[in-house]
N, CA, C, O and CB atoms as a CASP TS submission, in Angstrom:
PFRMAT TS
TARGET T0000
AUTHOR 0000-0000-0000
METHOD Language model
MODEL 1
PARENT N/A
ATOM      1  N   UNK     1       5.063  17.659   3.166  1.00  0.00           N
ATOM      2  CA  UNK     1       3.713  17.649   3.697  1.00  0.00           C
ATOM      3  C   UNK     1       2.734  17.619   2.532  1.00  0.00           C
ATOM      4  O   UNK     1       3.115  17.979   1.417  1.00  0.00           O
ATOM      5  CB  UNK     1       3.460  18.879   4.610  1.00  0.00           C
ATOM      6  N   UNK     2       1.663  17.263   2.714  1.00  0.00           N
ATOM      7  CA  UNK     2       0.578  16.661   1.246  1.00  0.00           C
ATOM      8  C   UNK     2      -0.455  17.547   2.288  1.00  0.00           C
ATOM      9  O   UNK     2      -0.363  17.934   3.453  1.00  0.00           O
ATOM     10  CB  UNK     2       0.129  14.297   0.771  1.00  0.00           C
ATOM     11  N   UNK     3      -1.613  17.661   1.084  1.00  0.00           N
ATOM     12  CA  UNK     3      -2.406  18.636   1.588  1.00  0.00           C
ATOM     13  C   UNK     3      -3.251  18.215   2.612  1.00  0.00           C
ATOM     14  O   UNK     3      -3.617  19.109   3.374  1.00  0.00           O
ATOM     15  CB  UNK     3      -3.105  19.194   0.645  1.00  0.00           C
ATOM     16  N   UNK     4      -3.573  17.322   2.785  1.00  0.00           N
ATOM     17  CA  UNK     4      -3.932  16.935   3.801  1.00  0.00           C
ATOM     18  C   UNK     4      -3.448  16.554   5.517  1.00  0.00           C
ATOM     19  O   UNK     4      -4.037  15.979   6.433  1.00  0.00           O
ATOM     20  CB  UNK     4      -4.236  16.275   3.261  1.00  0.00           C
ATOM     21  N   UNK     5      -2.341  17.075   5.416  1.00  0.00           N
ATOM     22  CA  UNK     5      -1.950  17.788   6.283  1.00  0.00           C
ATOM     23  C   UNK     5      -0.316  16.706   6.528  1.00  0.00           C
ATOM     24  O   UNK     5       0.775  17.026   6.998  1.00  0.00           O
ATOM     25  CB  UNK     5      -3.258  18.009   7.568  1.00  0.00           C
ATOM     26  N   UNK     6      -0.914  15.139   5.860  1.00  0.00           N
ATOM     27  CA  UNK     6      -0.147  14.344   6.358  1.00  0.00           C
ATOM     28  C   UNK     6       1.516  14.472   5.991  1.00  0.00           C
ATOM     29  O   UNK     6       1.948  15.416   5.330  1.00  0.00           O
ATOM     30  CB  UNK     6      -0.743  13.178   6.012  1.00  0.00           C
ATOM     31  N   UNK     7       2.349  13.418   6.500  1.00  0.00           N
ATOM     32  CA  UNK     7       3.591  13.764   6.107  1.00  0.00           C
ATOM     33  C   UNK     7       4.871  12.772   5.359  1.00  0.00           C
ATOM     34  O   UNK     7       5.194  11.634   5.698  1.00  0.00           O
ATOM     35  CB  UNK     7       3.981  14.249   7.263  1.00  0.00           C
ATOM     36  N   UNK     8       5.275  13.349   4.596  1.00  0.00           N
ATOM     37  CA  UNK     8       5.988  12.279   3.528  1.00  0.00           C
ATOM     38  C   UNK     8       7.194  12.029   4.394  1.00  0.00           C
ATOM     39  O   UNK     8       7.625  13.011   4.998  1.00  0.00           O
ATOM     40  CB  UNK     8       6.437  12.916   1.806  1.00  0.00           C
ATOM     41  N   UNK     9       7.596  11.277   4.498  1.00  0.00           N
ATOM     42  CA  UNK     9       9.358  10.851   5.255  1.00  0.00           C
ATOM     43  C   UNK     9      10.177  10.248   4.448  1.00  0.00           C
ATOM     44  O   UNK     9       9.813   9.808   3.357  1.00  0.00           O
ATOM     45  CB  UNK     9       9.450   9.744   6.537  1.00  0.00           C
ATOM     46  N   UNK    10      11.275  10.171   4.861  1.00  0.00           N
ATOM     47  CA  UNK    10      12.553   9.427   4.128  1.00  0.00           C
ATOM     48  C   UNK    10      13.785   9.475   5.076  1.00  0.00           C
ATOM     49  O   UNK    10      14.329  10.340   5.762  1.00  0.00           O
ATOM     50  CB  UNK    10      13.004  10.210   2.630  1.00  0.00           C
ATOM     51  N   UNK    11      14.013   7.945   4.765  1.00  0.00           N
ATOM     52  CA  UNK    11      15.542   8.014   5.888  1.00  0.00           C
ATOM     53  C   UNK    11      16.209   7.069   5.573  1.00  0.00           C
ATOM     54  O   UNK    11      15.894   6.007   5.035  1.00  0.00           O
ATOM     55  CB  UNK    11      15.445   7.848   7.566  1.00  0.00           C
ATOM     56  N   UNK    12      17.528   7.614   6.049  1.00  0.00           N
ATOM     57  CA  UNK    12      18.574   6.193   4.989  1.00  0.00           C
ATOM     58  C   UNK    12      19.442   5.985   6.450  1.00  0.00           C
ATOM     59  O   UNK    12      19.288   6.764   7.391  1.00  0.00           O
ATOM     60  CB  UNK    12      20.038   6.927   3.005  1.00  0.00           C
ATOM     61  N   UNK    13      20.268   4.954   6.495  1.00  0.00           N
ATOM     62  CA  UNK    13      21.027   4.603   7.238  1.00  0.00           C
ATOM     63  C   UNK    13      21.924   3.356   6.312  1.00  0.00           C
ATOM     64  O   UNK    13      21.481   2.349   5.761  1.00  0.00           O
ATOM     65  CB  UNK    13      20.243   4.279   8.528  1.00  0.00           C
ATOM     66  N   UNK    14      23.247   3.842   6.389  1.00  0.00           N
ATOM     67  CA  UNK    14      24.984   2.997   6.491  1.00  0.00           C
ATOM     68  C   UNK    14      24.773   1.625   7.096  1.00  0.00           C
ATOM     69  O   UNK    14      24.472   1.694   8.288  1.00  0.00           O
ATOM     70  CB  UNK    14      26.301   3.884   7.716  1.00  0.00           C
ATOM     71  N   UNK    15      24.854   0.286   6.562  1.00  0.00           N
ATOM     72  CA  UNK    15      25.057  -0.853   7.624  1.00  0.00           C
ATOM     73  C   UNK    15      25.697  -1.473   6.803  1.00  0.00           C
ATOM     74  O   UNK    15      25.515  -1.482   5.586  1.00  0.00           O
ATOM     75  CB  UNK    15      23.899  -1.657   8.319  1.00  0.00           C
ATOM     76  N   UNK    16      26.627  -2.131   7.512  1.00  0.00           N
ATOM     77  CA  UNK    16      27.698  -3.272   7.179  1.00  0.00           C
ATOM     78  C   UNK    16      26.832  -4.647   7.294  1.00  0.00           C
ATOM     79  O   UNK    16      26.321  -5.064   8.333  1.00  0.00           O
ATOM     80  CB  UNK    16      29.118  -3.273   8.360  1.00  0.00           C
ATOM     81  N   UNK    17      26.753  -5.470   5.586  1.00  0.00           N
ATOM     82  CA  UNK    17      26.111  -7.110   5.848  1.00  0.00           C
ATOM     83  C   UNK    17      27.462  -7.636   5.173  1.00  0.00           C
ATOM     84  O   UNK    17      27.810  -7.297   4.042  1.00  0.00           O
ATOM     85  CB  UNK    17      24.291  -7.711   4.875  1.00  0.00           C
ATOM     86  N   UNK    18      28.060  -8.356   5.858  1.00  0.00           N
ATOM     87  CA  UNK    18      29.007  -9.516   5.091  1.00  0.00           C
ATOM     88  C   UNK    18      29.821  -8.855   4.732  1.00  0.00           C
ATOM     89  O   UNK    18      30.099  -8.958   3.537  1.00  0.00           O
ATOM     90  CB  UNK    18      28.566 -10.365   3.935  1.00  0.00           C
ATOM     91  N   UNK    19      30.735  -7.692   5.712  1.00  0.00           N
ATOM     92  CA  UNK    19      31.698  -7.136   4.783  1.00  0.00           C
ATOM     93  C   UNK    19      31.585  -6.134   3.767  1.00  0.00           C
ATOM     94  O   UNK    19      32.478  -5.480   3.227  1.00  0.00           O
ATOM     95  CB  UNK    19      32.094  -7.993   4.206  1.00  0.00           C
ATOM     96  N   UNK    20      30.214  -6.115   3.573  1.00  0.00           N
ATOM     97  CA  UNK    20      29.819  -5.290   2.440  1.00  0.00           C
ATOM     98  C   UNK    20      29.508  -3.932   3.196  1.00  0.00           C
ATOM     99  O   UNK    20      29.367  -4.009   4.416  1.00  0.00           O
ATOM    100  CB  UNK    20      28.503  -5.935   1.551  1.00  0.00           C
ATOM    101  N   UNK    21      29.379  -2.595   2.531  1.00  0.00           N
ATOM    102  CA  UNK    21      28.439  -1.741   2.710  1.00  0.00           C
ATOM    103  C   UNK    21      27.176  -1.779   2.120  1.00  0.00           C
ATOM    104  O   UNK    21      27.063  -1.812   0.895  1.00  0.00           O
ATOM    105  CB  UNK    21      28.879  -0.781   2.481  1.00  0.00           C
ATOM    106  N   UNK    22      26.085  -1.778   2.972  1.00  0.00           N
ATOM    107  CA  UNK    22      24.727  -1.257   2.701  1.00  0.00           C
ATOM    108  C   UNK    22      24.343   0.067   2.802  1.00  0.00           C
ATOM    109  O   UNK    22      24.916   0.924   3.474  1.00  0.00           O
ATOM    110  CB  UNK    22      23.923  -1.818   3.425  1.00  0.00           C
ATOM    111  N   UNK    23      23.261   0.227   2.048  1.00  0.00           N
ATOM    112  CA  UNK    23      22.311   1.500   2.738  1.00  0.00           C
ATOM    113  C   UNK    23      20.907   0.951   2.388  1.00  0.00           C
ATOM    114  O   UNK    23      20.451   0.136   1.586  1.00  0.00           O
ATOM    115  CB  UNK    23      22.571   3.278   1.974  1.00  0.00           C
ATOM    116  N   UNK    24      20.574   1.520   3.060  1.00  0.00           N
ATOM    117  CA  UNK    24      18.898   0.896   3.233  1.00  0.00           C
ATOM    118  C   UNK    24      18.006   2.311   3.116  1.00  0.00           C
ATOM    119  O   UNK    24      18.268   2.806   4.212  1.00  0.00           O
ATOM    120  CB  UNK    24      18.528  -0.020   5.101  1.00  0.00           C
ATOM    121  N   UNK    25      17.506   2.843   2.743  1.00  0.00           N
ATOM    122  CA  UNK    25      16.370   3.662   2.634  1.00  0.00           C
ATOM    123  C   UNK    25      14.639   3.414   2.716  1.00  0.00           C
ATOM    124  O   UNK    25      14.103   2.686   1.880  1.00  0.00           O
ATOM    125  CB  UNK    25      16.637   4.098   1.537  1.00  0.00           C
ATOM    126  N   UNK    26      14.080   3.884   3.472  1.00  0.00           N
ATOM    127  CA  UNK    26      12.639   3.882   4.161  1.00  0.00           C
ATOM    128  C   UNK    26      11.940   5.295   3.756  1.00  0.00           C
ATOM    129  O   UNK    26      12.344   6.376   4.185  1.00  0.00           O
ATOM    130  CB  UNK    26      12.765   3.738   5.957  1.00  0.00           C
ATOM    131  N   UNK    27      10.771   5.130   2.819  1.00  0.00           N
ATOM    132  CA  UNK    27       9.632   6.069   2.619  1.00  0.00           C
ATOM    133  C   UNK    27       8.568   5.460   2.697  1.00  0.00           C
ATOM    134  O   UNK    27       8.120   4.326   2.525  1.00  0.00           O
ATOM    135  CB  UNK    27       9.590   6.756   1.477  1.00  0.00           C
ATOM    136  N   UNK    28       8.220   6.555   3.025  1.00  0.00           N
ATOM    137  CA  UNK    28       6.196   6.047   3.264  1.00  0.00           C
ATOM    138  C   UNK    28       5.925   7.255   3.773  1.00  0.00           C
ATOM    139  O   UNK    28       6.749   8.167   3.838  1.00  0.00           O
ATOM    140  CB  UNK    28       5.512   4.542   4.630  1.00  0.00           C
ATOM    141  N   UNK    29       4.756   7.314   4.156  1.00  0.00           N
ATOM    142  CA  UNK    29       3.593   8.590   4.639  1.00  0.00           C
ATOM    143  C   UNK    29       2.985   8.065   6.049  1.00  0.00           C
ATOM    144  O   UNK    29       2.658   6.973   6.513  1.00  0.00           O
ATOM    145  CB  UNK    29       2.065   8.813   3.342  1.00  0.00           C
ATOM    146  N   UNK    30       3.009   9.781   6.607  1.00  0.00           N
ATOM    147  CA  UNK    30       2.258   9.136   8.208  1.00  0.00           C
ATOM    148  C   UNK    30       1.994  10.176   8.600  1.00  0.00           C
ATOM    149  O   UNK    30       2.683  11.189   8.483  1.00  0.00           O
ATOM    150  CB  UNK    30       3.091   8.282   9.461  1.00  0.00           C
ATOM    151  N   UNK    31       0.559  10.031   9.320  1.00  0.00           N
ATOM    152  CA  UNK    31       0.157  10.868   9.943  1.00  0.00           C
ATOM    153  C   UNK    31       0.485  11.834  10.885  1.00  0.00           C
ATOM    154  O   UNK    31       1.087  11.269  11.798  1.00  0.00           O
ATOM    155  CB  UNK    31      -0.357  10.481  10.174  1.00  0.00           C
ATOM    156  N   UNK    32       0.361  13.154  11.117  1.00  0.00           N
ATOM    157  CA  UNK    32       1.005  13.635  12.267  1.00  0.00           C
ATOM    158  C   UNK    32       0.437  13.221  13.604  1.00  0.00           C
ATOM    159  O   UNK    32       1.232  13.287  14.541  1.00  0.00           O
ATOM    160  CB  UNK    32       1.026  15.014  12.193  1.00  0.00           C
ATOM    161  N   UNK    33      -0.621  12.865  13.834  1.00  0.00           N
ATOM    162  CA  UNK    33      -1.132  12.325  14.737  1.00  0.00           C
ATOM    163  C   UNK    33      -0.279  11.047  15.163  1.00  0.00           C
ATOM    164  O   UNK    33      -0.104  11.092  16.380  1.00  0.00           O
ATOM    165  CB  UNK    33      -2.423  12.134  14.371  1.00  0.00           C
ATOM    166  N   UNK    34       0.246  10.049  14.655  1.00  0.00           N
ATOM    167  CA  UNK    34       1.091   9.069  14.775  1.00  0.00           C
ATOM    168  C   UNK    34       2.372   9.445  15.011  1.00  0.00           C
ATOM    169  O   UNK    34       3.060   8.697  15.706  1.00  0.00           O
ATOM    170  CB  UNK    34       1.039   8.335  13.798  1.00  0.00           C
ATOM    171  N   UNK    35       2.897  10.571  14.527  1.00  0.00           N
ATOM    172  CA  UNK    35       4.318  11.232  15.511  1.00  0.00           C
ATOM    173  C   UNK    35       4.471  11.028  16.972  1.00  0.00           C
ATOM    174  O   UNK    35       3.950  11.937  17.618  1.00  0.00           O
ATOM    175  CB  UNK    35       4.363  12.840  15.508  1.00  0.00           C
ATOM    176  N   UNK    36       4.985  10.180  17.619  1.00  0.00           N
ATOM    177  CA  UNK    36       5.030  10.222  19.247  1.00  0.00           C
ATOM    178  C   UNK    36       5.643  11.342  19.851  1.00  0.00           C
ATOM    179  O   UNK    36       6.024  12.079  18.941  1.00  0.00           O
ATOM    180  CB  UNK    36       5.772   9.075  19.832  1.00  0.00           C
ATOM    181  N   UNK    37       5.875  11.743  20.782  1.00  0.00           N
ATOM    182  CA  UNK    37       6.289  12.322  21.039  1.00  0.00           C
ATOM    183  C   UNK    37       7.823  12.917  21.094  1.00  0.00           C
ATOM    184  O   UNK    37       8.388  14.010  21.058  1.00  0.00           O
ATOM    185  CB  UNK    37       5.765  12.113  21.529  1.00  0.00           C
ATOM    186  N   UNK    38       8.038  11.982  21.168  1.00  0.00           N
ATOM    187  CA  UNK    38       9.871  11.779  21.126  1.00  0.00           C
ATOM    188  C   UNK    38      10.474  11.506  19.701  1.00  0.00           C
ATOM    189  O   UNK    38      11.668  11.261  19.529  1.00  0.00           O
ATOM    190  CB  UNK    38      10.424  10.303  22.094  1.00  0.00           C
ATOM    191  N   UNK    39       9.486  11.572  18.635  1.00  0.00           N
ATOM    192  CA  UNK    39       9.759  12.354  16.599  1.00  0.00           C
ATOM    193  C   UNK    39      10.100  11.141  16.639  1.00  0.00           C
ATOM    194  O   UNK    39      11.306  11.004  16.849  1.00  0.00           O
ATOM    195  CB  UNK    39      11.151  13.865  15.769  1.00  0.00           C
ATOM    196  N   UNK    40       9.284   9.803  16.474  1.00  0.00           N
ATOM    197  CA  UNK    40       9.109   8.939  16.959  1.00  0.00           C
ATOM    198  C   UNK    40       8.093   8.206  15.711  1.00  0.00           C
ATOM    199  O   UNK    40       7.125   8.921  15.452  1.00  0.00           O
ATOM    200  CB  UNK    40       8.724   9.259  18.346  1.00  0.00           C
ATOM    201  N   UNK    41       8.161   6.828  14.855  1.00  0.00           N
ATOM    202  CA  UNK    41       6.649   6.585  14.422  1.00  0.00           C
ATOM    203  C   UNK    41       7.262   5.193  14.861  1.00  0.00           C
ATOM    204  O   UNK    41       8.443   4.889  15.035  1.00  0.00           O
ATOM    205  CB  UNK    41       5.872   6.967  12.624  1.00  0.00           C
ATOM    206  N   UNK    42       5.808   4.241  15.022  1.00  0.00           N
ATOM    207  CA  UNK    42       5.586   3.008  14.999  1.00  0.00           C
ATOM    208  C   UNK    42       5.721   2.424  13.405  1.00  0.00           C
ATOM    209  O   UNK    42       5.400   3.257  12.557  1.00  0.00           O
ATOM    210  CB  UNK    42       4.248   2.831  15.676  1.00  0.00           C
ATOM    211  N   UNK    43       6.085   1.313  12.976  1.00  0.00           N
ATOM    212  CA  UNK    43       6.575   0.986  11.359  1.00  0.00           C
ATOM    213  C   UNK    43       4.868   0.703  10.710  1.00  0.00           C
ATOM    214  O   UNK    43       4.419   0.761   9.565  1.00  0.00           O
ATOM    215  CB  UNK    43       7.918  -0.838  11.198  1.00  0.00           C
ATOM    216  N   UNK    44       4.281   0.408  11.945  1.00  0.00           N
ATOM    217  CA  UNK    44       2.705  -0.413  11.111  1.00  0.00           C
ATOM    218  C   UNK    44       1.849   0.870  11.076  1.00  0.00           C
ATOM    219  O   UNK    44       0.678   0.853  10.695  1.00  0.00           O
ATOM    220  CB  UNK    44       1.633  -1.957  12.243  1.00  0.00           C
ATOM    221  N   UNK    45       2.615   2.205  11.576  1.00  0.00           N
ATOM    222  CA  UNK    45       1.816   3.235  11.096  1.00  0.00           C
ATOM    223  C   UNK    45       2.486   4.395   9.765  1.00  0.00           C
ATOM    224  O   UNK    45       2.397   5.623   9.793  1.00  0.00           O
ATOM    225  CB  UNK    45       1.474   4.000  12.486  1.00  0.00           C
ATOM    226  N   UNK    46       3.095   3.610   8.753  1.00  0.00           N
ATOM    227  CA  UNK    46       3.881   4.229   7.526  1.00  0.00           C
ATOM    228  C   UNK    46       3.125   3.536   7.021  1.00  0.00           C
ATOM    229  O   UNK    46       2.968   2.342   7.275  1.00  0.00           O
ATOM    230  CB  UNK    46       5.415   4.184   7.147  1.00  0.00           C
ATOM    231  N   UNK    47       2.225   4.535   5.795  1.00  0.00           N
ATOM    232  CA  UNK    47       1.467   4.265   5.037  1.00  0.00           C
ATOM    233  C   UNK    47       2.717   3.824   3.594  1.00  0.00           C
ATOM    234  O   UNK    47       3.931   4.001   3.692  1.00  0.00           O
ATOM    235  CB  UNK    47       0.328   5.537   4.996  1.00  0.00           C
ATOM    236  N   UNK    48       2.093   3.310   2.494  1.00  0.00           N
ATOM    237  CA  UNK    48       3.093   3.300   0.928  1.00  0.00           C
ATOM    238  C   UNK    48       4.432   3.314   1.107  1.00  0.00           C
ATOM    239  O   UNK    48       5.251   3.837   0.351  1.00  0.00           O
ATOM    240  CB  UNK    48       2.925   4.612  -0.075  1.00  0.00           C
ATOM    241  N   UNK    49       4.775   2.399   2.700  1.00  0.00           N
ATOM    242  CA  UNK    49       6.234   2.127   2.924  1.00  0.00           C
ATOM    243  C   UNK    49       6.891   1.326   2.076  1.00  0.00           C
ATOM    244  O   UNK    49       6.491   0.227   1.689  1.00  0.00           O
ATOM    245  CB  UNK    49       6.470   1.600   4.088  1.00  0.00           C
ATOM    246  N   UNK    50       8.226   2.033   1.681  1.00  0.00           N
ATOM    247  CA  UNK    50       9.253   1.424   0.990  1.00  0.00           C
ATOM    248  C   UNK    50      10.028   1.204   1.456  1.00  0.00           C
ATOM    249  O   UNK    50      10.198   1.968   2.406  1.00  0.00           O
ATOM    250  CB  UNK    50       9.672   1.788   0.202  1.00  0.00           C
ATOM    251  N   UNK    51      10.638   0.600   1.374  1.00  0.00           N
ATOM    252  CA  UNK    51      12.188  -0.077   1.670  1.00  0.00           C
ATOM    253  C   UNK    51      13.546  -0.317   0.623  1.00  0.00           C
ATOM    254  O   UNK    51      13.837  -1.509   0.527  1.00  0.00           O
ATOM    255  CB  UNK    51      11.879  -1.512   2.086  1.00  0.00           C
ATOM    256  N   UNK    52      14.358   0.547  -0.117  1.00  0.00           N
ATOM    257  CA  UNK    52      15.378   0.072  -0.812  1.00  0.00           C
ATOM    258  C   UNK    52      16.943  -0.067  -0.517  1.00  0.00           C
ATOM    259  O   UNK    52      17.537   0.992  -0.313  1.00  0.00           O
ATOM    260  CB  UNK    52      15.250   0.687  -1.716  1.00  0.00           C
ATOM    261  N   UNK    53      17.732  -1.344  -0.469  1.00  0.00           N
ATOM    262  CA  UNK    53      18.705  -1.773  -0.523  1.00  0.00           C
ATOM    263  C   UNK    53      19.780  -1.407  -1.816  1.00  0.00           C
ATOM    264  O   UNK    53      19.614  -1.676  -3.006  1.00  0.00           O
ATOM    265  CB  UNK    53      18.343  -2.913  -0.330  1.00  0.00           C
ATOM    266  N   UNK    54      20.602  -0.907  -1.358  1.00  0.00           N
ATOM    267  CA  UNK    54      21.588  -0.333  -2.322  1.00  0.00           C
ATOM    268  C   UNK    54      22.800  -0.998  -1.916  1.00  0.00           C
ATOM    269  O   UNK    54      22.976  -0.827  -0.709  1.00  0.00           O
ATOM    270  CB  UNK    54      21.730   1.267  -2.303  1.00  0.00           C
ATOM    271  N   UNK    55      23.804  -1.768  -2.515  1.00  0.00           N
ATOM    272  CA  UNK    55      25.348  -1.860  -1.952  1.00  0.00           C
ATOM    273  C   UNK    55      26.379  -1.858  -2.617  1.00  0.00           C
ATOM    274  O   UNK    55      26.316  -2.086  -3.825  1.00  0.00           O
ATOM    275  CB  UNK    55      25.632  -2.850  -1.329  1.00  0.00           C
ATOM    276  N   UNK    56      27.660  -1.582  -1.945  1.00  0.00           N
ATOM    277  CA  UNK    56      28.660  -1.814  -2.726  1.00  0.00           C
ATOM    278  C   UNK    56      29.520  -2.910  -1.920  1.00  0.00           C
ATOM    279  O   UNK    56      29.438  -3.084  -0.704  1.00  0.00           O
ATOM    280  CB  UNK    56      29.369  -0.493  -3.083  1.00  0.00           C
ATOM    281  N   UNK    57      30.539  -3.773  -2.987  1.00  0.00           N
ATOM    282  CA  UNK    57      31.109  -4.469  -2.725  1.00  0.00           C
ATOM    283  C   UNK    57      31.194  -5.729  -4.015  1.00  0.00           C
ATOM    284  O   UNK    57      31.081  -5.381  -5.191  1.00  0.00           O
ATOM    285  CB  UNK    57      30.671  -4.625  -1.494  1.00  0.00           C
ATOM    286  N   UNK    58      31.459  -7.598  -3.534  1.00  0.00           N
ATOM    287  CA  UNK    58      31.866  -8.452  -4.317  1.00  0.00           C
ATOM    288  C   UNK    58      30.627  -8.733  -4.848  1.00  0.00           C
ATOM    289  O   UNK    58      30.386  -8.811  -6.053  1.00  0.00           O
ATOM    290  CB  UNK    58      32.631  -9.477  -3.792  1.00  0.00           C
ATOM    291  N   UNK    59      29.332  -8.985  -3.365  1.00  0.00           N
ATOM    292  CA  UNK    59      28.332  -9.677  -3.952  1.00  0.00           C
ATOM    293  C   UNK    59      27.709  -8.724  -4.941  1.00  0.00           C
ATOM    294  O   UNK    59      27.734  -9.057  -6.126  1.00  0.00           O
ATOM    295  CB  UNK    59      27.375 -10.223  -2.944  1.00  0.00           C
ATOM    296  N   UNK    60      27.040  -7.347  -4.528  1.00  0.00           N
ATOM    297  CA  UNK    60      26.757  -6.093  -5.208  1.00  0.00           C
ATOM    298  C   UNK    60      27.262  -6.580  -6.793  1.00  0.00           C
ATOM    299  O   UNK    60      26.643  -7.272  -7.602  1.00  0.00           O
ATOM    300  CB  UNK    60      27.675  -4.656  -4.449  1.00  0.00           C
ATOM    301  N   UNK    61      28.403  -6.049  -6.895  1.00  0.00           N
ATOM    302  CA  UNK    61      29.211  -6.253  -8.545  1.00  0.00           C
ATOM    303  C   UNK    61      29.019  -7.213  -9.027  1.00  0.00           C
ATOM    304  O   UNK    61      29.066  -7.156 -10.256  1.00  0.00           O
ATOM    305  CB  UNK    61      30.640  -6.262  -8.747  1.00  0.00           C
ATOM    306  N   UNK    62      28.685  -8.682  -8.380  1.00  0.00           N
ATOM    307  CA  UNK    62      28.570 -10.097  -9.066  1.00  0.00           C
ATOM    308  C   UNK    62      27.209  -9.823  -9.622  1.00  0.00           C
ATOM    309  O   UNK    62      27.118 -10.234 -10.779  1.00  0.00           O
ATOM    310  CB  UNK    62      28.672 -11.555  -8.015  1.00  0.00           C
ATOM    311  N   UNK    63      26.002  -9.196  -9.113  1.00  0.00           N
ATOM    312  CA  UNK    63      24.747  -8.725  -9.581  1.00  0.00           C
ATOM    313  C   UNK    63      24.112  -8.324 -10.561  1.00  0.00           C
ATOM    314  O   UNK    63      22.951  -8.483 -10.936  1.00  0.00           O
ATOM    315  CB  UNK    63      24.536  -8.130  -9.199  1.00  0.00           C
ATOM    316  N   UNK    64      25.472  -7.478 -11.173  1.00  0.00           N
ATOM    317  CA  UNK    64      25.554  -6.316 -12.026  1.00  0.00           C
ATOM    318  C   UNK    64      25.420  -7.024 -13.219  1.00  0.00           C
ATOM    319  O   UNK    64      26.047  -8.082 -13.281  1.00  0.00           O
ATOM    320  CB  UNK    64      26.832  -5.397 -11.922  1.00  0.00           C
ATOM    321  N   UNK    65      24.522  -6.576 -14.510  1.00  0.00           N
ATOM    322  CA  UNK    65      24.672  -7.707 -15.710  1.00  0.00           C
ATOM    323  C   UNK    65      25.784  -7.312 -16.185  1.00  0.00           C
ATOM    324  O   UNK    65      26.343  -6.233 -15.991  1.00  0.00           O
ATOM    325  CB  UNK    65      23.569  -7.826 -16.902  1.00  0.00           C
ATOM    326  N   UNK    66      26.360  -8.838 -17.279  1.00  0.00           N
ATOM    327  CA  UNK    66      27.380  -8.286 -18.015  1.00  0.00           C
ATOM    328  C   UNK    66      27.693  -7.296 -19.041  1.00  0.00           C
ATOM    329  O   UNK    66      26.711  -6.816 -19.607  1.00  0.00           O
ATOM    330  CB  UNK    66      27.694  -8.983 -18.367  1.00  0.00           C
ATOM    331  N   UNK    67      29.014  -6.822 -19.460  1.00  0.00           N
ATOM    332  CA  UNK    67      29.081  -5.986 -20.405  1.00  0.00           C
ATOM    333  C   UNK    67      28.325  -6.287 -21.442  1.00  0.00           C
ATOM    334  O   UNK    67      27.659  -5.364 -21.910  1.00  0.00           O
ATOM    335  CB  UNK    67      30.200  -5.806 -20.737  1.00  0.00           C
ATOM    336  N   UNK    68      28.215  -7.776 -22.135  1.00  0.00           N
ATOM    337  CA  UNK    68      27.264  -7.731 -23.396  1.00  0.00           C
ATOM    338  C   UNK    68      25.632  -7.289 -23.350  1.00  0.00           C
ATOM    339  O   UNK    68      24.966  -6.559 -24.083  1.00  0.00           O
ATOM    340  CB  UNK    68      27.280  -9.169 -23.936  1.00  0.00           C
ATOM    341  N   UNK    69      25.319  -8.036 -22.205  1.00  0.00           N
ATOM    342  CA  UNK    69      23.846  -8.082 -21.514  1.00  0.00           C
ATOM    343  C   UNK    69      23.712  -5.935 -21.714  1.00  0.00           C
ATOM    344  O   UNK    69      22.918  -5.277 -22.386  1.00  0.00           O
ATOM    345  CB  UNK    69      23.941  -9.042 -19.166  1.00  0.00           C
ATOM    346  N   UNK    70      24.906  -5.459 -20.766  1.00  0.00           N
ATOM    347  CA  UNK    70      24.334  -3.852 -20.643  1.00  0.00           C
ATOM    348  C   UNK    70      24.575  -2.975 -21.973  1.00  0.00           C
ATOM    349  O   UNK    70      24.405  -1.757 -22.030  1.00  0.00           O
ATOM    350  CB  UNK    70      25.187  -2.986 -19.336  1.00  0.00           C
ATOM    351  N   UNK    71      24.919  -3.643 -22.833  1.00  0.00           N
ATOM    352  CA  UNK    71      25.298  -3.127 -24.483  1.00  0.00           C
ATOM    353  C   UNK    71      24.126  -3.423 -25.108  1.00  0.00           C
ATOM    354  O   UNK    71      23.475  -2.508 -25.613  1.00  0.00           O
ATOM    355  CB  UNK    71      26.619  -3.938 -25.369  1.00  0.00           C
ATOM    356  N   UNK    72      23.599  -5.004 -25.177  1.00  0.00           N
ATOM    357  CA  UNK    72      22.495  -5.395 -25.677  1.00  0.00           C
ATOM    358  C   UNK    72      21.261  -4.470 -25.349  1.00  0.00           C
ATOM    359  O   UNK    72      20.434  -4.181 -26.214  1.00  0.00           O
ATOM    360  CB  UNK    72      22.339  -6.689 -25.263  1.00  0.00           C
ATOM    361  N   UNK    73      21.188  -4.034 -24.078  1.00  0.00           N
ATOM    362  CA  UNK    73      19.915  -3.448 -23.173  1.00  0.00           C
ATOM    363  C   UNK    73      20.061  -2.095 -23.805  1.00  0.00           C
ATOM    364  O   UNK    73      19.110  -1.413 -24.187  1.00  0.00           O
ATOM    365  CB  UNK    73      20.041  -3.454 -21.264  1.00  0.00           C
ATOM    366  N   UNK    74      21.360  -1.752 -23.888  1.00  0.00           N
ATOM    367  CA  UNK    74      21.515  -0.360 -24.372  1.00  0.00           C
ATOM    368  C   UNK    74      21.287  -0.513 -25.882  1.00  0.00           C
ATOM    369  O   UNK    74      20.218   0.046 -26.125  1.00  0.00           O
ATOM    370  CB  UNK    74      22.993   0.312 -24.002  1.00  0.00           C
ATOM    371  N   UNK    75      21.748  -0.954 -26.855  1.00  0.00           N
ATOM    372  CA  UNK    75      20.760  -1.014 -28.143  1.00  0.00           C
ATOM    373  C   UNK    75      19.638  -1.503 -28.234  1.00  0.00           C
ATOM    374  O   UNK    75      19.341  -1.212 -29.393  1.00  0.00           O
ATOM    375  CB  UNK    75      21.170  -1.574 -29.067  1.00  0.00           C
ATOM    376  N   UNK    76      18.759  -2.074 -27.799  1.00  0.00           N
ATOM    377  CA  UNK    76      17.608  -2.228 -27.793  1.00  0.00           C
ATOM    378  C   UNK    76      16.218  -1.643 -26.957  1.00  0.00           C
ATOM    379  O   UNK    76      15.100  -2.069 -27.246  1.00  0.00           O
ATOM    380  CB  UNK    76      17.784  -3.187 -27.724  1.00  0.00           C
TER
END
């Protein structure tokens, strides 16, 4: 909760794309007034909504830079 009374959220959810595992994670801020009743928000009422994709699997690892690339990054 922020001082203004409003409220910070976060929520992740497990989904299978292509074989793969996902997780998807959602933050943003919302009013308590926009809470429905049923702990409930509408998406166009999450303020500084994020969205991040995390996965594991073939495509995931093909992503990943190579060993020289993460050596290079790491000395420099």
């Amino acid at each position: 909760e922020r001082n203004n009374g409003d409220l910070v959220i976060q929520g992740s959810r497990n989904i299978e794309i292509n074989s793969e595992q996902e997780t998807m994670v959602l933050s943003g801020i919302v009013r308590r007034a926009d809470v429905n009743p049923d702990n409930t928000i509408n998406s166009y009422n999450i303020a500084n909504a994020k969205i991040n994709y995390t996965g594991k699997g073939p495509a995931a690892d093909g992503s990943k830079p190579g060993l020289i690339t993460r050596i290079l990054n790491w000395v420099f």
